[in-house]
C-alpha positions as CSV (number, residue, x, y, z in Angstrom):
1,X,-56.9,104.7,-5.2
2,X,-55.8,102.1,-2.6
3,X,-56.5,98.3,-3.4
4,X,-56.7,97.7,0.1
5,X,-57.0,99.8,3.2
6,X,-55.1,97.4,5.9
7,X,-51.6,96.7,6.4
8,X,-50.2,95.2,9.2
9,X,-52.9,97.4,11.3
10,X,-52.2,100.6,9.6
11,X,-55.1,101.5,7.4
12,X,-54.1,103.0,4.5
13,X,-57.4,104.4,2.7
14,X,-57.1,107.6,0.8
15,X,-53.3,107.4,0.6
16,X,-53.1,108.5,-3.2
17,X,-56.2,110.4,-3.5
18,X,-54.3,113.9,-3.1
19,X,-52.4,116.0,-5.4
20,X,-48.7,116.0,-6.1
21,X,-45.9,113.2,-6.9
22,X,-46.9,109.9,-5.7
23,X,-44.3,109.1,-3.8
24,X,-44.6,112.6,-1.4
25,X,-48.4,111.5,-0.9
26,X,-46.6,108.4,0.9
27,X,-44.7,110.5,3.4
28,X,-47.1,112.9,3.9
29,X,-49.6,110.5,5.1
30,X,-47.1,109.0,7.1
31,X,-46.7,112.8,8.8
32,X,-50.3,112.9,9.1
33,X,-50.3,109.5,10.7
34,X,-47.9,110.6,13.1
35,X,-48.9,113.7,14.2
36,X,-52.7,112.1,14.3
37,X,-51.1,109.2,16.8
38,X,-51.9,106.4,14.4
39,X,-48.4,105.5,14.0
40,X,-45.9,105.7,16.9
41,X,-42.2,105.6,17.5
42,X,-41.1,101.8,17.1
43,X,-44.1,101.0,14.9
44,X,-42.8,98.2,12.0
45,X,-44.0,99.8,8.2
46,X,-45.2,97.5,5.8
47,X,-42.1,95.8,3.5
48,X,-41.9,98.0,0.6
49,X,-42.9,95.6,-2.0
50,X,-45.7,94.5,0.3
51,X,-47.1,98.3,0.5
52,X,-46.3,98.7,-3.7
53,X,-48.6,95.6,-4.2
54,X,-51.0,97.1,-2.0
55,X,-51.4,100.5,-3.3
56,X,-51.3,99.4,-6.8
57,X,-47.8,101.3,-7.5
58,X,-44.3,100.6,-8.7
59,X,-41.6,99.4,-6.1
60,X,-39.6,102.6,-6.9
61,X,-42.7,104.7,-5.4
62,X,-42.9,103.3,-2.3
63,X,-38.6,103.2,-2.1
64,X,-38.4,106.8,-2.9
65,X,-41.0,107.4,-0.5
66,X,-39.3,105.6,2.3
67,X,-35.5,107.1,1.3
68,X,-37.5,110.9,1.3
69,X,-39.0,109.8,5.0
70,X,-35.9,109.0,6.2
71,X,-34.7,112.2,5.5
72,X,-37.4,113.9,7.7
73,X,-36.6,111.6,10.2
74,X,-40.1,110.1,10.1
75,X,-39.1,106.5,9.9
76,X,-35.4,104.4,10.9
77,X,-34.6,101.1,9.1
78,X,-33.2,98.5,11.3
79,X,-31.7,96.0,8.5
80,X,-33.2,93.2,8.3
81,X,-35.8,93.3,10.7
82,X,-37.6,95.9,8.8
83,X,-38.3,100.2,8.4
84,X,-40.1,101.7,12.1
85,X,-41.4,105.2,13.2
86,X,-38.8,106.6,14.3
87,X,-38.5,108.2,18.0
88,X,-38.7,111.9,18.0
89,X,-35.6,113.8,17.2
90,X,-34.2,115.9,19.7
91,X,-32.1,119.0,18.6
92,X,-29.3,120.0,21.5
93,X,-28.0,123.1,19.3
94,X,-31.6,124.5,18.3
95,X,-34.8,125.4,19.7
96,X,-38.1,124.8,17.6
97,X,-38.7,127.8,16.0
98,X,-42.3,128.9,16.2
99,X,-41.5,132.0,16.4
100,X,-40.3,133.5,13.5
101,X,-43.2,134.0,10.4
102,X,-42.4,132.7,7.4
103,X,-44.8,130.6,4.6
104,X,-43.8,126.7,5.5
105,X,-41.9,124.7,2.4
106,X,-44.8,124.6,0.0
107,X,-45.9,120.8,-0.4
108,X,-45.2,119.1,-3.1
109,X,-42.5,121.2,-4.8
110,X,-38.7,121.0,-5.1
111,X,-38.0,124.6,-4.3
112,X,-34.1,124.0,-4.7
113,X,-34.9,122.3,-8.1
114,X,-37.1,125.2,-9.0
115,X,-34.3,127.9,-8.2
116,X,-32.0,125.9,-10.4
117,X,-34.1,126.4,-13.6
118,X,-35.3,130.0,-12.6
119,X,-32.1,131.0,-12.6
120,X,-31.2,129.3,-15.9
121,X,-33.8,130.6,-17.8
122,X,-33.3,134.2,-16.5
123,X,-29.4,133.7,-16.9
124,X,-30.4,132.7,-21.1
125,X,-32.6,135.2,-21.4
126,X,-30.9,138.3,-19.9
127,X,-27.6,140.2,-20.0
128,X,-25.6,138.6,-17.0
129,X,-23.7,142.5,-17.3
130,X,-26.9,144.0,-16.9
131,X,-28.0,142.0,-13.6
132,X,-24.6,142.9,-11.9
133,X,-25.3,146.5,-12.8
134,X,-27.3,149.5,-11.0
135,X,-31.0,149.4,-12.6
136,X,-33.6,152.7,-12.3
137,X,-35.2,152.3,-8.9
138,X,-39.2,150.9,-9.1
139,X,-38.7,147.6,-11.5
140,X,-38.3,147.7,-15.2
141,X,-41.4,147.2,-17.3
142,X,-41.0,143.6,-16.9
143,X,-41.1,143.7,-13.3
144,X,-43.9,145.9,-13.0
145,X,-45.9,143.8,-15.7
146,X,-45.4,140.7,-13.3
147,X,-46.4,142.9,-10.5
148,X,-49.6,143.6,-12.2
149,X,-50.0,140.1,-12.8
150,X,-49.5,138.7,-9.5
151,X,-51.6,141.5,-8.2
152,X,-54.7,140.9,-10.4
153,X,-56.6,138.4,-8.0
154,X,-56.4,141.2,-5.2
155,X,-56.7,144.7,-6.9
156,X,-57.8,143.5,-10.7
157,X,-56.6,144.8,-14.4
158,X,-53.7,147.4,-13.1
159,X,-52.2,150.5,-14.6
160,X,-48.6,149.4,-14.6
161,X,-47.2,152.7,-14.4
162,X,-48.7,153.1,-10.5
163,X,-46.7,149.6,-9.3
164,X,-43.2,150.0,-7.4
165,X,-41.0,147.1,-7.5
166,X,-39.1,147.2,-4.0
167,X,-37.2,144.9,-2.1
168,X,-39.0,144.0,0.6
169,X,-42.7,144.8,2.9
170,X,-39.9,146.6,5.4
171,X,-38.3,149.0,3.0
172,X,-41.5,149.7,1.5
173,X,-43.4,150.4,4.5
174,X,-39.9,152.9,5.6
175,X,-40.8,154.6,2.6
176,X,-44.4,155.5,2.5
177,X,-44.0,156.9,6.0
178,X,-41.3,159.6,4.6
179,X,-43.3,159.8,1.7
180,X,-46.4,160.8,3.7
181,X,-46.1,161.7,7.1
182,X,-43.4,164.2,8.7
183,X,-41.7,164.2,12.0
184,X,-43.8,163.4,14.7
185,X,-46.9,163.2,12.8
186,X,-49.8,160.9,14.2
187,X,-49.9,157.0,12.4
188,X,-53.5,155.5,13.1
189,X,-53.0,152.0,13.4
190,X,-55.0,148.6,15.5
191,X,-53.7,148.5,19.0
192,X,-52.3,145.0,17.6
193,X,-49.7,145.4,14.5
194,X,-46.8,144.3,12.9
195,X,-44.1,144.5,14.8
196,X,-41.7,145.9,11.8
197,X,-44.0,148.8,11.1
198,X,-43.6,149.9,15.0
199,X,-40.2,149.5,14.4
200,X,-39.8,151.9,11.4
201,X,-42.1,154.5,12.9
202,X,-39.9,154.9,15.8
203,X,-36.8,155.6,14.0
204,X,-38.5,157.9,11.8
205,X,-39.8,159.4,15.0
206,X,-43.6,159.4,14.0
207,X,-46.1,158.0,16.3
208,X,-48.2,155.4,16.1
209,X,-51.6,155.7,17.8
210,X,-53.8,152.5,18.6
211,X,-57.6,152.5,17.5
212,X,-60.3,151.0,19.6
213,X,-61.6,147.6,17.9
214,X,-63.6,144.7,18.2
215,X,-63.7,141.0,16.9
216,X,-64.2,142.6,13.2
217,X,-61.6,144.9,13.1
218,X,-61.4,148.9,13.8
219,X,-64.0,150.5,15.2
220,X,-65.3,153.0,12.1
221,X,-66.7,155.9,15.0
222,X,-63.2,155.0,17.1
223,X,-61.0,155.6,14.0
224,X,-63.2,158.9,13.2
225,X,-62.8,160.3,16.6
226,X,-59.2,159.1,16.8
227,X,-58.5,161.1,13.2
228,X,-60.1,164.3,14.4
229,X,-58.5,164.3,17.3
230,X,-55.1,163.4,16.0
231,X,-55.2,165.5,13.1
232,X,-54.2,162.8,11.6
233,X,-53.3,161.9,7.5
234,X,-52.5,158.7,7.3
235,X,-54.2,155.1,8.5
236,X,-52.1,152.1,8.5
237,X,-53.7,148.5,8.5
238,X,-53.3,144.7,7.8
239,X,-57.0,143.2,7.1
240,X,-56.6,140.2,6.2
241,X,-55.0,137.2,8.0
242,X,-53.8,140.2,10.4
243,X,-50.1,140.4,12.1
244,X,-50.3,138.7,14.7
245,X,-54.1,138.1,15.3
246,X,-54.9,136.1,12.1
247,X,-58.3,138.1,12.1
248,X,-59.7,139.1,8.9
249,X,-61.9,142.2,8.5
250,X,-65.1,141.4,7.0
251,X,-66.1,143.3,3.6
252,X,-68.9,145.3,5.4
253,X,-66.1,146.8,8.1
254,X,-63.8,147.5,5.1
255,X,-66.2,149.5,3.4
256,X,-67.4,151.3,6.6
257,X,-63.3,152.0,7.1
258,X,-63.4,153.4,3.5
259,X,-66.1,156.0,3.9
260,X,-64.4,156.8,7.3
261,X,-61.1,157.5,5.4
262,X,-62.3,159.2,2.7
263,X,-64.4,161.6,4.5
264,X,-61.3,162.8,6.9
265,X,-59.0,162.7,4.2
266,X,-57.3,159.8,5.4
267,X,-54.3,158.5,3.0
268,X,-54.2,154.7,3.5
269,X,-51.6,151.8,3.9
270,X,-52.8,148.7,3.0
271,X,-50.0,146.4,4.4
272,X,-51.7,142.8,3.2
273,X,-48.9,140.4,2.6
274,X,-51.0,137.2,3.6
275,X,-54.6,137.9,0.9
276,X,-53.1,135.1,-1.4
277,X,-53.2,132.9,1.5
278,X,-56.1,133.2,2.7
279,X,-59.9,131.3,1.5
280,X,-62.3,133.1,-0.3
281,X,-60.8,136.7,1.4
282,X,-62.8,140.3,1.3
283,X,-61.6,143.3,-1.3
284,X,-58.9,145.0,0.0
285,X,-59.5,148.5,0.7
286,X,-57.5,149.4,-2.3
287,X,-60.6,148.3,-4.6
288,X,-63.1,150.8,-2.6
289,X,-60.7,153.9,-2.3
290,X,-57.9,153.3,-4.5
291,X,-57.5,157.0,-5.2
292,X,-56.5,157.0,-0.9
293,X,-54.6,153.5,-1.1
294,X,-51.2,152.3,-1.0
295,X,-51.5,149.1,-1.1
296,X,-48.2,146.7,-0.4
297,X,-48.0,142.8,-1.4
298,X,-45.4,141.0,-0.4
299,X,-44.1,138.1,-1.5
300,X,-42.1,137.1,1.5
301,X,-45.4,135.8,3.7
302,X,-46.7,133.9,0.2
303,X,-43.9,132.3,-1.6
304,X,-40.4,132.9,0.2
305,X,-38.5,135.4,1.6
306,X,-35.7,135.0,-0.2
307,X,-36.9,136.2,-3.1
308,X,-36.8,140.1,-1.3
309,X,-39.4,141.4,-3.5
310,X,-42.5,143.6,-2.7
311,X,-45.1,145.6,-4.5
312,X,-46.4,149.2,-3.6
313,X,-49.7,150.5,-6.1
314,X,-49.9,154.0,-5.4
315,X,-53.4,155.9,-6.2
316,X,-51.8,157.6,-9.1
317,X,-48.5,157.9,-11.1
318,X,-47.9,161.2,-9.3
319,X,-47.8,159.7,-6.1
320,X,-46.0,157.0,-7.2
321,X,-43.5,159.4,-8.2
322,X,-43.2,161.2,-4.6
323,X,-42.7,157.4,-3.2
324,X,-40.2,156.5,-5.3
325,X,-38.1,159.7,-4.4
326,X,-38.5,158.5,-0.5
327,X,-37.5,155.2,-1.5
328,X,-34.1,156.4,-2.6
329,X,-33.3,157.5,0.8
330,X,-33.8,153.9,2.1
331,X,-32.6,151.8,-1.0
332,X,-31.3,152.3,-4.4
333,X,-32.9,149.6,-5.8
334,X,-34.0,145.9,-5.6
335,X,-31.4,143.6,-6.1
336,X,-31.6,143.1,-9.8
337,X,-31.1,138.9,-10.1
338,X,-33.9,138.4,-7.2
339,X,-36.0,141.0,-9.1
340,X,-35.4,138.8,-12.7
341,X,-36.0,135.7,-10.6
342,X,-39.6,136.7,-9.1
343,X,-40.5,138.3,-12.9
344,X,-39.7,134.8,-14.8
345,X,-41.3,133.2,-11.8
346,X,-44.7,134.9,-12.2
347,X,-44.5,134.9,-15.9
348,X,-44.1,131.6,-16.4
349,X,-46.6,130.1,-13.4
350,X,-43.7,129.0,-11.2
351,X,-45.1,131.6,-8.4
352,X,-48.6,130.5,-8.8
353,X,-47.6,126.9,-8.9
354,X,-45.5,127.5,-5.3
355,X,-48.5,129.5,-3.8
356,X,-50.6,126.8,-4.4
357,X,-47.9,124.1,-2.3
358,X,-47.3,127.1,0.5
359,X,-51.7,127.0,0.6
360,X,-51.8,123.3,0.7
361,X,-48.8,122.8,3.4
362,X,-50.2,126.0,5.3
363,X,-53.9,124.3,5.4
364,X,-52.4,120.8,6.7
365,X,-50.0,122.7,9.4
366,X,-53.4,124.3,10.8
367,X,-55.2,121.2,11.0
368,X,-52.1,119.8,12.8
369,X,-51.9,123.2,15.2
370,X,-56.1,122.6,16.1
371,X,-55.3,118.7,16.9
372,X,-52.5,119.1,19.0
373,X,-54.2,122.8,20.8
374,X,-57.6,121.7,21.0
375,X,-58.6,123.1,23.6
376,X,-57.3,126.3,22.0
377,X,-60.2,128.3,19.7
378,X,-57.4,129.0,16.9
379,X,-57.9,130.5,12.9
380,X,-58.1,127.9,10.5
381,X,-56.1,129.4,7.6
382,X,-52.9,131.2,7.0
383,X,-48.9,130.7,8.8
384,X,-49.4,131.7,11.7
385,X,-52.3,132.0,15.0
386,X,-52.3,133.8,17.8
387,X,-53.2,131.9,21.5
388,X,-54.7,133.5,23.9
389,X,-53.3,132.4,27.2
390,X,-55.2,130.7,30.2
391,X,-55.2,132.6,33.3
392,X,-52.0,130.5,34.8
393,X,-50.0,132.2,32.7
394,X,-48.5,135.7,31.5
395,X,-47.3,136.2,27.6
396,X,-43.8,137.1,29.3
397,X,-44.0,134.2,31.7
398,X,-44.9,131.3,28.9
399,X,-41.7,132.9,26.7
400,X,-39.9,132.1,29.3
401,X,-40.6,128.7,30.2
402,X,-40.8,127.8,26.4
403,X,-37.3,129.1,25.7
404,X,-36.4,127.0,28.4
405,X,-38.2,123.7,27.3
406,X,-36.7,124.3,23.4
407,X,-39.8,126.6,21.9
408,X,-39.6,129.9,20.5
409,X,-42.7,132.1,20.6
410,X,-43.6,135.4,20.6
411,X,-44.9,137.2,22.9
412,X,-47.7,140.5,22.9
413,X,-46.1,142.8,24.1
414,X,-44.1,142.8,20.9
415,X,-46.8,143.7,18.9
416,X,-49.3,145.6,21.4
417,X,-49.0,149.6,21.4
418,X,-51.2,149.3,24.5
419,X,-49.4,149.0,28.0
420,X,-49.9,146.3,29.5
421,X,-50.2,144.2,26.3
422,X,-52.9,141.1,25.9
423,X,-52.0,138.0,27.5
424,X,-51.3,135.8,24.6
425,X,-48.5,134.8,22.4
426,X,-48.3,134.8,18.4
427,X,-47.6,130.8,17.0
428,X,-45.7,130.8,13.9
429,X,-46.2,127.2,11.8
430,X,-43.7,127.9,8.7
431,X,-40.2,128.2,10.3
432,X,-40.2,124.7,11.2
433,X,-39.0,122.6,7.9
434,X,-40.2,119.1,8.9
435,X,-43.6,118.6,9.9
436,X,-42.3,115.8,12.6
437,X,-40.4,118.4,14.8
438,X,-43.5,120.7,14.6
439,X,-45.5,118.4,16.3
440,X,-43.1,117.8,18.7
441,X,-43.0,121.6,18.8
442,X,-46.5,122.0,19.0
443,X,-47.2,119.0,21.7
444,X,-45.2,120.6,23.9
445,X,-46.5,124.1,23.9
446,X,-49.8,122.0,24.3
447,X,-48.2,120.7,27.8
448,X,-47.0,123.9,29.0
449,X,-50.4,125.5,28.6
450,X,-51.9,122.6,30.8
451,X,-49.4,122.9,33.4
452,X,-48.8,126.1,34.3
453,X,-45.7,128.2,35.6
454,X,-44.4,125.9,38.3
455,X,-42.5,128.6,40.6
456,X,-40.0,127.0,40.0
457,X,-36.5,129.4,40.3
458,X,-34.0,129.2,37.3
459,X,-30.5,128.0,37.6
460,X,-27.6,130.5,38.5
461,X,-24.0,129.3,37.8
C-alpha cells in the first residue's frame, strides 16, 4: 500500500494494490493515468527516489519502472530537469490497428521470456529428430491430454480419444464443412458471423444461410423454420463473446437452440474461441447435445496466435475419425514444435498463467474503450466490441475516413450475410501493443463519430 497518496499533484492511492511485479503496477498506473487525463503530455513525474520513499519501495522499483515506461513511450526524460509525460507518438509508416482481432499482450507477463523456457524444457524433454519429423495427424496422446485439460472449464472430464489437435480455428472449421456437409448444401448460421467461416464456405461452394435473431441470439422458431425449409444438416454458431457482436447467448436460448437441433437432426459447430475470456459465461451447447456437437477452441483469440493450435471434440470417436480424414485434405498435420509448445504450456500452468494476464489486460482495454466512447453503449468483456454507428455515418463511409486519419476498423459488411449490412463497424483492442497509442487510437475514432463525414472530396494526384 501507498504511504502517501500525493506527489507533486499526482495522487498516487492504490498504486501497488494490484497483482503482478511491482514495478509493471508503476507503469500501468501511469497508462491508466494517461488515458484517464490525470496526467498530460509535459507533466514533471516525481524524482525517482522521491516516488521510492513514497510508496515504500526500493529505488530499483521505481527505476525499472521508469526505464520499462520509456519504452512505451509513456514518459521522456529531459536530463536534469526531470522525467515528463510524454507527447503522443505519432507513427508515419503505420496506421493504429484496431482492426485486426487478436488477445492484447497479457499483463504482467514476459511472453518472450516465457517462449525462451517453453522451448527449453520441450527441447530437454523431447527428441529434437522427432519435432522435425511428420507426426500422425490429430495430436499425440500428450497433445490430446492437454487438450482435455485446457478444455475442462468449458466441456468438463473429456474422453481424450474424441479431441483433434489441429492447427488453427481456420483449418478446423475447412474441415468439418467437408466432413459434414456436401456441395452446395445449406449452412445455418446468425446473419452476423465470422468472417473466416464465410470465407471457407465459399470456396467449398456451400451456402451459408442467415437466421432471424434478436438481442439473445437465434431465434429457436426462426432456426426451425429456416432448417425445414433448407433441408438443412448442419448449424454453425459462435455464443459466446460472438464475432463481431460481442453478444453472448444466454443459457436459456442455448438450451432452447439444443432442443431445436436435436429435434431436426441438426449436427452442430460450436465455433467458441473467446469462453475463456469471458466472466462467469453460459454452457456451451456441447454440454446439452454433445452427441450433435463439434465443438472448436482456439487458442489464438485466448493466449496467442502464434502458437497455431486448435481443438475439435467431436460427439464420438467415429466421428472424430470421419473429421480427421477431411482434415487431411486441408493439412497434414499441426506443426509438431508449436504443438509440443502449447502441450508443455498447459501442462505446466504457463497457459493458464497467460490467460489470466490476456483477462486482466483485456478487462483494463474495455474500461479504457467505455472512457474514451462513452457515449457509445459497448460490451464490457472480451478483445473486441462492435459500435453501432450514428446516423451521420455509413460502416463504408467511417472506414474510409479512419484509414485516412491513421485507424483501421472493420466494417459490417465483412461479416453481414444480409445485403445491405448493419451500419456499424467491429473495434478490435488487442492488435495495438502499447496501451498509449490505443488511446490515441481510440480518441480519435471517438472524434470522428462526433464529427461526421465532412463532404469533403479526397485528393487525386
Amino acid at each position: 500500500m501507498t504511504r502517501t497518496t500525493s506527489l507533486q499533484g499526482i495522487d498516487w492511492a492504490g498504486v501497488l494494490d494490484e497483482k503482478g511485479p511491482r514495478y509493471l503496477q508503476v507503469v500501468r498506473f501511469m497508462e491508466r493515468a494517461v488515458a484517464e487525463g490525470r496526467l498530460r503530455p509535459g507533466d514533471r513525474l516525481p524524482p525517482q527516489r522521491l516516488l521510492a520513499r513514497a510508496l515504500g519501495i526500493d529505488l530499483t522499483t521505481v527505476t525499472r519502472a521508469y526505464a520499462e515506461a520509456r519504452e512505451r513511450h509513456l514518459l521522456h526524460a529531459r536530463g536534469a530537469l526531470g522525467t515528463f509525460v510524454a507527447a503522443p507518438r505519432f507513427d508515419t509508416t503505420q496506421v493504429v490497428d484496431l482492426g485486426m482481432n487478436l488477445p492484447p499482450p497479457p499483463d504482467g507477463i514476459d511472453l518472450a521470456d516465457l517462449l525462451k523456457r517453453g522451448i527449453d524444457q520441450v527441447l530437454t524433454h523431447a527428441d529434437a529428430h522427432l519435432l522435425m519429423s511428420y507426426h500422425a495427424g490429430g495430436g499425440s496422446a500428450a497433445d490430446r491430454a492437454a487438450g482435455a485439460l485446457w478444455l475442462k472449464p468449458m466441456l468438463g472430464k473429456l474422453d481424450e480419444g474424441r479431441i483433434v489437435t489441429c492447427p488453427g480455428a481456420q483449418t478446423a472449421l475447412a474441415g468439418l464443412i467437408l466432413a459434414l456437409t456436401v456441395p452446395d448444401e445449406a449452412i445455418l448460421t446468425d446473419a452476423l458471423l465470422y468472417p473466416g467461416m464465410i470465407t471457407a464456405a465459399a470456396k467449398l461452394g456451400r451456402r451459408l444461410i442467415a437466421v432471424a435473431g434478436d438481442a439473445d441470439g437465434m431465434l429457436p422458431d426462426e432456426l426451425a423454420n429456416a432448417a425445414a425449409r433448407e433441408n438443412a444438416r448442419v448449424l454453425y454458431l459462435n455464443p459466446t463473446l460472438c464475432n463481431p457482436t460481442a453478444r453472448t447467448v444466454p443459457e436459456t436460448r442455448r438450451i432452447q437452440l439444443a432442443d431445436v437441433a436435436r429435434m431436426h437432426g441438426l449436427q452442430v459447430i460450436e465455433d467458441d474461441p473467446y469462453w475463456a475470456l469471458a466472466d462467469d459465461p453460459p454452457l456451451p451447447l456441447a454440454r446439452h447435445i454433445p452427441e450433435r456437437t463439434y465443438y472448436v477452441a482456439t487458442l489464438s483469440k485466448a493466449l496467442t496466435p502464434g502458437l497455431r493450435t486448435a481443438y475439435v471434440v467431436s460427439p464420438d470417436a467415429a466421428a472424430r475419425g470421419a473429421f480427421l480424414t477431411s482434415l487431411r485434405a486441408v493439412s497434414l498435420m499441426p506443426a509438431p514444435m508449436t504443438s509440443a509448445l502449447t502441450t508443455q504450456w498447459i501442462h505446466d500452468g504457463t497457459a493458464t498463467a497467460v490467460l489470466e494476464g490476456v483477462r486482466r489486460e483485456a478487462r483494463e482495454r474495455q474500461r479504457m474503450a467505455a472512457f474514451a466512447l462513452s457515449r457509445v453503449d459497448i460490451a464490457s468483456q472480451g478483445i473486441h466490441l462492435w459500435l453501432p454507428l450514428p446516423a451521420r455515418w455509413t460502416a463504408r463511409s467511417l472506414t474510409t475516413a479512419a484509414r485516412l486519419d491513421g485507424l483501421a476498423v472493420t466494417p459490417a459488411e465483412a461479416f453481414s450475410l444480409d445485403a445491405p449490412p448493419a451500419e456499424a463497424i467491429r473495434v478490435s483492442l488487442g492488435g495495438v501493443k502499447e496501451r498509449v497509442r490505443l488511446k490515441q487510437g481510440l480518441d480519435r475514432l471517438a472524434t470522428l463519430l462526433e464529427r461526421g463525414e465532412t463532404g469533403e472530396a479526397s485528393l487525386v494526384v
